[in-house]
C-alpha positions in Angstrom: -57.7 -40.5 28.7 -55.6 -38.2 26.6 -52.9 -40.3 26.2 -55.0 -43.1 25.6 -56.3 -40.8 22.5 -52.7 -39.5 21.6 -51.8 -43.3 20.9 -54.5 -44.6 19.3 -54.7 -41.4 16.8 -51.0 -42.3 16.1 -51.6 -45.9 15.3 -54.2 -45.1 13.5 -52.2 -42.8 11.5 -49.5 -45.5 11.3 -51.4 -47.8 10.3 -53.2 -45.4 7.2 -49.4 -44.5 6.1 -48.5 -48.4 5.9 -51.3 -49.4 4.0 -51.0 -46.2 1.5 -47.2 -47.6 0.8 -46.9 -49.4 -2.4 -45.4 -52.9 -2.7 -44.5 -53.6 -6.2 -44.0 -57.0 -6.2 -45.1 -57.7 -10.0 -42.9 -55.0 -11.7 -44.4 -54.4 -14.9 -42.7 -56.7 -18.0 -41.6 -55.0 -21.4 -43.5 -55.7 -24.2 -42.5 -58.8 -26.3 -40.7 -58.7 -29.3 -41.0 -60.2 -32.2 -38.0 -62.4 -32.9 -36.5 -64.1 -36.1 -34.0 -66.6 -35.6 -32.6 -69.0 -37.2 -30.1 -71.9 -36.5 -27.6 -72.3 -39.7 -25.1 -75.3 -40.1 -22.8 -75.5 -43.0 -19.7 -77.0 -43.7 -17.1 -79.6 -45.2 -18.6 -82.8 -43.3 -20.3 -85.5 -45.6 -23.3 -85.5 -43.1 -24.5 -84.7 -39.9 -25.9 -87.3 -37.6 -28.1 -85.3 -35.4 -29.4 -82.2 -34.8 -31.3 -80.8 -32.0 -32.9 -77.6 -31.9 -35.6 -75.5 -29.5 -38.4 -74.5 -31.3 -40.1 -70.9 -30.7 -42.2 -73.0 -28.3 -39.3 -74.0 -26.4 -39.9 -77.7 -27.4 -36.9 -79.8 -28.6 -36.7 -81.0 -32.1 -34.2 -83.5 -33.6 -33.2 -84.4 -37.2 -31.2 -87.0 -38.6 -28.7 -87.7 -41.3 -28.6 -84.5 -42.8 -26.7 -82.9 -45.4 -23.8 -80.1 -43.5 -26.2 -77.5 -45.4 -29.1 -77.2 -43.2 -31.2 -74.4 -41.8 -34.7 -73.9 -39.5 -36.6 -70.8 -38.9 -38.4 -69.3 -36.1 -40.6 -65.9 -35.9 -42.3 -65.8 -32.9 -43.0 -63.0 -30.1 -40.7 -63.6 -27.5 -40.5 -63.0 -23.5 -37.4 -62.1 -21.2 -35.7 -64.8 -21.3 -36.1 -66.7 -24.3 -33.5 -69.6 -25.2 -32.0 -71.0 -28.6 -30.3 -74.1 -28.5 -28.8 -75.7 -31.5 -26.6 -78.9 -31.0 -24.6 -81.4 -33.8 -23.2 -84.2 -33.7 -20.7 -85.7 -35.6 -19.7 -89.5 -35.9 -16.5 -90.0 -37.8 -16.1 -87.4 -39.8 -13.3 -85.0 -41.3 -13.6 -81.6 -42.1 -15.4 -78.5 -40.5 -19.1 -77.8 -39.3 -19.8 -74.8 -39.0 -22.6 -73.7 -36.3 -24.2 -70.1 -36.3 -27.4 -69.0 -34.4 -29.2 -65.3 -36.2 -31.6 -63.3 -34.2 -33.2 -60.4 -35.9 -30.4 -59.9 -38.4 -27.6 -59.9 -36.0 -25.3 -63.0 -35.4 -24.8 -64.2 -31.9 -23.3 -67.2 -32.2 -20.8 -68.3 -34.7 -18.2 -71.2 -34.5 -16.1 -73.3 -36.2 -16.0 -77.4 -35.1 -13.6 -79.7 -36.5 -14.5 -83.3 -37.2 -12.9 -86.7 -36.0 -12.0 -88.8 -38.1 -12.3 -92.0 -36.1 -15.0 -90.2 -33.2 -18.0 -88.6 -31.7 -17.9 -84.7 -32.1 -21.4 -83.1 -29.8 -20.9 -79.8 -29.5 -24.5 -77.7 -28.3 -24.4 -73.9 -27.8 -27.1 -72.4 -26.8 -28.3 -68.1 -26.1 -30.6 -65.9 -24.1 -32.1 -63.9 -26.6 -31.3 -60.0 -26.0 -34.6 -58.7 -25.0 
C-alpha cells in the first residue's frame, strides 16, 4: 500500500510540474510601426507603359502610360513582414529608368534599367520592410 502511495504522490507531483510549465507558442509581436514609403521612377524614357505597385493594404495597383517622372505614397502602420513591390515596364524605349523604393527616409532600393530600343524591358523589385 506504500508503494501504491509513493507512485501516485509522484505522478501527482509530475503531473502539477507539467502543467505549471509554460508553452509559449504565441510569442508576443513588436509593436507596429508606422511606415512611409514611397516608390519613385524617374528617368530618360519618353514614357512608361505600366506600373505596378502594392498598396499599404498589400493590394496591387497598376498605371498606364506614364510620364518617367512618377511617384506614389504610403503611410501606414505596418507588421513583420510587410512587402513593397514596384515593377515597370518598358516597350521600345531608349534611355534609362530609374527605380528607387524609400522607407522612412532611408533608401532601400535603388537601380538603374536601361531601355530597348526595339523591346520589352519588366524589371520588378520588390522588399521586406526592416521592422
Amino acid at each position: 500500500m506504500k508503494k501504491l502511495y509513493a507512485i501516485v504522490l509522484i505522478l501527482s507531483f509530475g503531473l502539477i510540474v507539467q502543467s505549471c510549465k509554460s508553452d509559449d507558442n504565441n510569442p508576443v509581436q513588436p509593436n507596429a510601426k508606422t511606415y512611409d514609403v514611397i516608390y519613385k521612377l524617374s528617368g530618360t524614357v519618353s514614357e512608361i507603359n505600366k506600373i505596378r505597385y502594392l498598396s499599404a493594404d498589400g493590394d496591387t495597383l497598376q498605371a498606364n502610360k506614364k510620364s518617367p517622372v512618377w511617384t506614389y505614397q504610403w503611410t501606414k502602420k505596418g507588421n513583420a513582414g510587410q512587402k513593397t513591390f514596384l515593377e515597370a515596364v518598358l516597350l521600345g524605349q531608349n534611355g534609362e529608368l530609374y527605380l528607387e523604393i524609400i522607407a522612412n527616409n532611408n533608401s532601400l532600393v535603388k537601380d538603374t534599367i536601361d531601355g530597348l530600343w526595339n523591346g520589352q524591358v519588366t524589371y520588378s523589385r520588390g522588399v521586406t520592410l526592416p521592422y
